[in-house]
N, C-alpha and C positions, 0 to 999 in steps of 0.2 A: 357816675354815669348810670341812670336809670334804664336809658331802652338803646337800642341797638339796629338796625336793618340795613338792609341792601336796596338799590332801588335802579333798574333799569333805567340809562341813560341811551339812547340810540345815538348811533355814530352818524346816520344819515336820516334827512328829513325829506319829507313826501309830502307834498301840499297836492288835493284834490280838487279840481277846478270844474270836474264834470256834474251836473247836476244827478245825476245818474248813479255816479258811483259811491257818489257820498251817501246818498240813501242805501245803497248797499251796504256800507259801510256801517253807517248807524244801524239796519238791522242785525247786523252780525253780532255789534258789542252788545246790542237790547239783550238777543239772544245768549249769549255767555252771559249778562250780567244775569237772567235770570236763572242758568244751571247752576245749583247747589255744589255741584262737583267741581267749579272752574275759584282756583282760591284768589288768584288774583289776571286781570288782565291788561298789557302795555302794550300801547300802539302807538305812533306818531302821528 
């Protein structure tokens, strides 16, 4: 075995219908994926 990891599975799922909050949504991960300090991020 060369690698190894763990990998968040969520137990419940969230589907977003609102046009509104999905764009909330996608600035949020924009915003973490651009902080240096956030090493990995899992959402449904």
């Amino acid at each position: 075995m060369m690698e190894a990891s763990v990998t968040m599975i969520p137990q419940t799922w969230v589907e977003l219908t609102d046009e509104e909050d999905i764009k909330k949504l996608t600035k949020t991960l924009d915003l973490l994926d651009e902080d240096d300090d956030v090493q990995a991020v899992y959402h449904n």
